[in-house]
C-alpha positions as CSV (number, residue, x, y, z in Angstrom):
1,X,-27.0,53.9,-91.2
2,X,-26.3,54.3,-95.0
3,X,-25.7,52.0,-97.5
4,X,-21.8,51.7,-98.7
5,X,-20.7,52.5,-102.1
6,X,-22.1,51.7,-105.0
7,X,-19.6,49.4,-106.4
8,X,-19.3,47.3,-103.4
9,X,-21.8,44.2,-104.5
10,X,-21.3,42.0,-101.2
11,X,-24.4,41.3,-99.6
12,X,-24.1,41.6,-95.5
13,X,-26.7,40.5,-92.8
14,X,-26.2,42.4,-89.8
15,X,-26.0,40.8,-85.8
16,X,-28.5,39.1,-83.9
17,X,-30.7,38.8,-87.2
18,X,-33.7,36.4,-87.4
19,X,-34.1,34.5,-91.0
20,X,-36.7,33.1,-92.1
21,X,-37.8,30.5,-95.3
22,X,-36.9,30.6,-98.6
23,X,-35.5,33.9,-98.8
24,X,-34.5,36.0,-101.5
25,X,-31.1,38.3,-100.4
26,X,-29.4,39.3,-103.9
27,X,-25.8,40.6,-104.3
28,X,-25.6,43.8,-102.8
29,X,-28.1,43.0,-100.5
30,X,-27.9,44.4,-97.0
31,X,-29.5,44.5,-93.8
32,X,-28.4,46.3,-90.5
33,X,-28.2,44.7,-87.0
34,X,-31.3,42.7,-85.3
35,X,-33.6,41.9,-88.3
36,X,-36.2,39.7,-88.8
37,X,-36.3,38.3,-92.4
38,X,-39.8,36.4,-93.2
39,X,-40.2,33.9,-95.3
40,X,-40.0,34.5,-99.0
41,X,-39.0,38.0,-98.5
42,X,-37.0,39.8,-101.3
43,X,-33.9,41.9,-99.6
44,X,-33.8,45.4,-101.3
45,X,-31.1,46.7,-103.0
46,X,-31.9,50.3,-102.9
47,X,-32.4,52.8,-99.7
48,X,-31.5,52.6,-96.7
49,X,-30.4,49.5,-95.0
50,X,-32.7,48.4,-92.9
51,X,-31.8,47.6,-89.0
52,X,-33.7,47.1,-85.7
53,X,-37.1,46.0,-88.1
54,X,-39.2,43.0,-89.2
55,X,-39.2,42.5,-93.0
56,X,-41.9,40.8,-95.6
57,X,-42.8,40.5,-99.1
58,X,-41.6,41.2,-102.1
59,X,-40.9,44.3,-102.6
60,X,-40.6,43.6,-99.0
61,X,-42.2,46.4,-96.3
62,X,-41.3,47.1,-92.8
63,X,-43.5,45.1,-90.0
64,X,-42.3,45.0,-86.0
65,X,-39.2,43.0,-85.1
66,X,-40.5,41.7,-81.9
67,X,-44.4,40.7,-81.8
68,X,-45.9,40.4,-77.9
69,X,-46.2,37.0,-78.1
70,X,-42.4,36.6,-79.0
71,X,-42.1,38.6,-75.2
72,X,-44.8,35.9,-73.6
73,X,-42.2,32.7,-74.0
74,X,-39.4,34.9,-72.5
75,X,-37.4,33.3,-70.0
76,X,-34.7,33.9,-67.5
77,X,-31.1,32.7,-68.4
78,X,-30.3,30.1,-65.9
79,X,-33.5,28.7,-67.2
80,X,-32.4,28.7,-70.7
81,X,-29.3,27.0,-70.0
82,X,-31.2,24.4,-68.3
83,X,-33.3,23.8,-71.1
84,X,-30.6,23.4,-73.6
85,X,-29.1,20.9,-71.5
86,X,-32.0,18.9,-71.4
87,X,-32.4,19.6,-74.9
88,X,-29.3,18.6,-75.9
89,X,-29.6,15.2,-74.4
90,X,-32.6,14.6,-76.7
91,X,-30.8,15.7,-79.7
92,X,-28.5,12.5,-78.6
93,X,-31.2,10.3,-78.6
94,X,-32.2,11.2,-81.6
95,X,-29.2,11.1,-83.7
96,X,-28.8,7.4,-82.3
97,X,-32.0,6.9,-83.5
98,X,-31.6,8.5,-86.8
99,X,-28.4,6.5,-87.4
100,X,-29.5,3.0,-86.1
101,X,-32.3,3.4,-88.8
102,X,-29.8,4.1,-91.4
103,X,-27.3,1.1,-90.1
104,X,-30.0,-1.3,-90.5
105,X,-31.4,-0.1,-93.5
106,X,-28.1,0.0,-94.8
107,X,-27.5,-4.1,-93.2
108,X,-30.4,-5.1,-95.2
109,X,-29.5,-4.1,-97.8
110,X,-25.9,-5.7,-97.9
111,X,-27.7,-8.8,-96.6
112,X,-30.0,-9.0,-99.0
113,X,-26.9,-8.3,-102.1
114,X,-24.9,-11.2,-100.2
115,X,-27.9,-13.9,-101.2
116,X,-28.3,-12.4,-104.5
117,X,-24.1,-13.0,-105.1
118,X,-24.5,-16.5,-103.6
119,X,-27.6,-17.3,-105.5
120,X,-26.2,-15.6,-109.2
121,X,-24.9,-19.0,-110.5
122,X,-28.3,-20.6,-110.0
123,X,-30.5,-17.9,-111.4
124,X,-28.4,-15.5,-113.1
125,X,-30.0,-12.1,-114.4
126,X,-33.4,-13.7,-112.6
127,X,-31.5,-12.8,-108.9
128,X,-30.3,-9.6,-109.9
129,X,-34.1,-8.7,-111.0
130,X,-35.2,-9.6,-107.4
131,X,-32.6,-7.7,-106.1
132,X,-33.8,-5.0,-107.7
133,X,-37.6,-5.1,-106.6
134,X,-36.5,-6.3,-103.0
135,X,-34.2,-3.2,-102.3
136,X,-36.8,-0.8,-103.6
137,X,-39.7,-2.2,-102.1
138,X,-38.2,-2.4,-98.7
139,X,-36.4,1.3,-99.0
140,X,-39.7,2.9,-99.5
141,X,-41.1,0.6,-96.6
142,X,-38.7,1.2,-94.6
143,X,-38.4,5.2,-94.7
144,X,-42.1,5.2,-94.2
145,X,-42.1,3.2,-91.5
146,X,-39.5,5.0,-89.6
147,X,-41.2,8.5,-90.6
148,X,-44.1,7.4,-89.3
149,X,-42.8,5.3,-86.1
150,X,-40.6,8.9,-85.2
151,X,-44.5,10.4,-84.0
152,X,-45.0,7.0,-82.7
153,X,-47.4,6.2,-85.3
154,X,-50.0,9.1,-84.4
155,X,-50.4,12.7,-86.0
156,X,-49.2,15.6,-85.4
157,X,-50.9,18.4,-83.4
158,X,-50.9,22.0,-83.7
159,X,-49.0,23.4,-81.0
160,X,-48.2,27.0,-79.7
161,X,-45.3,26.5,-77.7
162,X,-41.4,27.6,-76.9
163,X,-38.7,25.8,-78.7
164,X,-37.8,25.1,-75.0
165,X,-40.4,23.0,-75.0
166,X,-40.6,19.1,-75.7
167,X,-43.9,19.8,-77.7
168,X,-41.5,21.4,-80.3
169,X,-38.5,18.7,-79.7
170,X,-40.9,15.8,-80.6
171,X,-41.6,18.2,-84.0
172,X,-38.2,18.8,-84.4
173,X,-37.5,15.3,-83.7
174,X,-39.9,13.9,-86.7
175,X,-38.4,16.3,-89.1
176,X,-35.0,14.6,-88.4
177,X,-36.0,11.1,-89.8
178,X,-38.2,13.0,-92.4
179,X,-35.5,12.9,-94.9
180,X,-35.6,10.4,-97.0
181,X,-35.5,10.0,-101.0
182,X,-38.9,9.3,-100.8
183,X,-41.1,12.6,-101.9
184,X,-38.9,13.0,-104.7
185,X,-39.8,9.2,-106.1
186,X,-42.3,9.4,-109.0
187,X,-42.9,13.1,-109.4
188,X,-46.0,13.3,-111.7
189,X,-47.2,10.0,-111.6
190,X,-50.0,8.3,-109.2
191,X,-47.5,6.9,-107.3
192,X,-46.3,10.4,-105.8
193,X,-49.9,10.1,-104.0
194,X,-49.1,6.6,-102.7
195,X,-46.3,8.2,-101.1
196,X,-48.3,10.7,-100.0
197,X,-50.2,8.5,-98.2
198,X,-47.6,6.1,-97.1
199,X,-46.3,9.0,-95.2
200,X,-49.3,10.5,-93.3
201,X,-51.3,13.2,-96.0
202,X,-54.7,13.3,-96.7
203,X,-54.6,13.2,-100.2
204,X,-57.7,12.9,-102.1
205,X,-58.7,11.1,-105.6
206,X,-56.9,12.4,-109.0
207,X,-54.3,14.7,-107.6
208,X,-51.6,15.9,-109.7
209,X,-48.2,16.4,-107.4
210,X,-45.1,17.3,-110.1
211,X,-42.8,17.8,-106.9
212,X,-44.4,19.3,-104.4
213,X,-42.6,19.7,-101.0
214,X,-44.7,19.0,-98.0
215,X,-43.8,19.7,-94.5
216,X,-45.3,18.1,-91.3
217,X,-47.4,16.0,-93.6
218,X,-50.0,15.1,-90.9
219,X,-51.0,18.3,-90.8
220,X,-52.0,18.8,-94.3
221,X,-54.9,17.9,-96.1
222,X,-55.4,18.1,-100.2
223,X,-59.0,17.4,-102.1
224,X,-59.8,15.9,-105.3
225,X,-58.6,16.9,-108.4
226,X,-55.7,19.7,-107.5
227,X,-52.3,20.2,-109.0
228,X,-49.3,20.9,-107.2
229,X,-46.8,22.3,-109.3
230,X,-42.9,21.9,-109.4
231,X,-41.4,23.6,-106.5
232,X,-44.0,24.7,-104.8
233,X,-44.2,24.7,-100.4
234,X,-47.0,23.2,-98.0
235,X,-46.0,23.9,-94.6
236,X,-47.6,23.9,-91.2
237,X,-45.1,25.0,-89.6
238,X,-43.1,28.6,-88.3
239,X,-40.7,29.3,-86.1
240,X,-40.2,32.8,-84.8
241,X,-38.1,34.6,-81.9
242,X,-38.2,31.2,-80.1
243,X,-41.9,30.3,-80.7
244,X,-43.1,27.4,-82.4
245,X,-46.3,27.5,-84.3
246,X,-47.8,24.8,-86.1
247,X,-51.6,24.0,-87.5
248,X,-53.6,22.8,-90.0
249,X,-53.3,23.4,-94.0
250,X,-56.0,22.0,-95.9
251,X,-56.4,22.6,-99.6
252,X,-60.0,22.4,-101.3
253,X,-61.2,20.1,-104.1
254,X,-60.3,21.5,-107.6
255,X,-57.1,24.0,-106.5
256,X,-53.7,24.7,-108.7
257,X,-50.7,25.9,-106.9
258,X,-48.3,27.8,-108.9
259,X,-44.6,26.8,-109.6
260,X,-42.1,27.9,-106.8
261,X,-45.5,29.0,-104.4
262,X,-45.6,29.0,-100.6
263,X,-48.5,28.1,-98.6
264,X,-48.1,28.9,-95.1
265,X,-49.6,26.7,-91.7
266,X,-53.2,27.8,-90.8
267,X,-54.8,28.4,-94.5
268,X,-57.9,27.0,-95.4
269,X,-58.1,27.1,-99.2
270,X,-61.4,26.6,-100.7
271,X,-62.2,24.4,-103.7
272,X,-61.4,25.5,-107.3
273,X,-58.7,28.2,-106.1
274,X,-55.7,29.4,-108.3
275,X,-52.2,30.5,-106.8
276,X,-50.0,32.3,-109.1
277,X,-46.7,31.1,-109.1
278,X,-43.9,32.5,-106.8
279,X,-47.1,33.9,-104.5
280,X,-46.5,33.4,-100.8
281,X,-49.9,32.6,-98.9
282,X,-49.6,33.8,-95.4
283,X,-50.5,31.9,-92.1
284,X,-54.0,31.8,-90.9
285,X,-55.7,32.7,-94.7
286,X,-59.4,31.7,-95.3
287,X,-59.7,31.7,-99.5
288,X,-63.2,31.8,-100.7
289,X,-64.1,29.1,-103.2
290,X,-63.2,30.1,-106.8
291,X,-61.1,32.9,-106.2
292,X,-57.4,34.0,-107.5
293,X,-54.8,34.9,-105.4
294,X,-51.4,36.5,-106.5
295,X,-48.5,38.4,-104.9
296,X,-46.0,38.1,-102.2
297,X,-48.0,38.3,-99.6
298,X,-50.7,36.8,-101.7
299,X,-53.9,38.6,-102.6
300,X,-57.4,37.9,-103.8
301,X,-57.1,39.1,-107.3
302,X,-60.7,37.9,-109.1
303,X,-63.3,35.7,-108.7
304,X,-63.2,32.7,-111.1
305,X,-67.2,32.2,-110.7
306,X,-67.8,35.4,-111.7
């Protein structure tokens, strides 16, 4: 299978593809039928189009579409259909969950902006002030409490399990009433840590977060003194041909990671380590202490106490 003409810039993903996070697939872009796109891969634009493959990085190379542990979680079809039933009945639960939070987030609000009308012609600008503090201090309560009451007020676990599984619905579950305004309150200021913390991450003394996006929080675990840059992915997470895979990402004392970087679940990153921006640190990754690491997948590229 060939790629089209040259003048013909529509990008086109082919059937029964798999795609992955963050993923870079420019005009003209194309892949053929049953492909599995990893995260942070960069589609190519040149060659042949790809089809019936696995690909990663950027330049991206070829890796197997299906790995054997994708073939262990396999199941018969009436089985499957049984499981989505089942799953779909907690998806109901937990968009009546997600939307009675909302409703009486939403009521306290009003509430709270019906005593503040009734009370204006007593204490004029001094009501709307408390207004103000009320309905921030009890939004960011109120979203961390509910984050945290959707895991039932424990941490999460890794897990190696089918997405048939209600090991990966209780995940999936949290992730729903993880979306709040909160992470993006305060980028670059202490309180981003409080936040943090509010929210389940280990977050150690003097950490620098400019707008860092973290994913299953209690999973992660950040040391003194290391900047997060704008843009850049913790996650402890993945999701491939029906398996989920989660564990734990814990970043050393001292670290920087780069604008725009991705740090996979499973990476242990020792203290005073550098990631370049845009790099994507791959699952399972031991980094030495002091070292540099660069590239999509990321690479040791020096060592910083040499």
């Amino acid at each position: 299978m060939r790629r089209p003409a040259r003048g013909d810039r529509r990008g086109r993903i082919g059937d029964h593809s798999y795609l992955g996070s963050n993923i870079y697939y420019p005009a003209a872009g194309k892949t053929g039928a049953n492909c599995l796109l990893a995260t942070k891969a960069m589609v190519p634009i040149d060659g042949p189009v790809r089809e019936n493959v696995g690909l990663l990085g950027s330049p991206c190379f070829e890796i197997p579409r299906v790995v054997e542990l994708g073939k262990t979680f396999a199941m018969g079809e009436s089985t499957r259909q049984r499981r989505l039933k089942a799953k779909n009945r907690y998806n109901i639960l937990t968009m009546a969950g997600f939307l009675l939070s909302i409703w009486l987030w939403l009521f306290a609000l009003l509430l709270s902006e019906f005593v503040t009308v009734s009370y204006f012609h007593l204490h004029g600008a001094l009501a709307t002030f408390a207004y103000g503090v009320f309905a921030s201090l009890f939004t960011i309560l109120w979203f961390g409490l509910v984050e945290r009451a959707s895991l039932g007020f424990k941490r999460l676990t890794p897990q190696l399990v089918s997405m048939y599984d209600e090991h990966f619905w209780h995940h999936e579950r949290h992730w729903k009433f993880c979306g709040s305004p909160l992470p993006f309150l305060f980028k670059g200021t202490p309180f981003k840590n409080l936040i943090s913390r509010l929210l389940g991450v280990k977050v150690g003394r003097k950490v620098f977060d400019d707008g860092c996006r973290l994913h299953d929080k209690t999973l992660i675990e950040i040391g003194d003194f290391t900047n997060l840059n704008e843009g850049c992915v913790i996650q402890g997470h993945s999701l491939e041909e029906r398996v989920f895979k989660s564990d734990y990402v814990k970043i050393g004392s001292g670290c920087s990671i780069g604008n725009a970087a991705f740090v996979h679940y499973g990476v242990i990153m020792g203290d005073n380590v550098v990631l370049d921006p845009d790099s994507f640190l791959m699952k399972g990754e031991i980094l030495d202490h002091g070292t540099h690491w660069r590239g999509n997948p990321a690479k040791a590229v020096r060592d910083l106490t040499a």
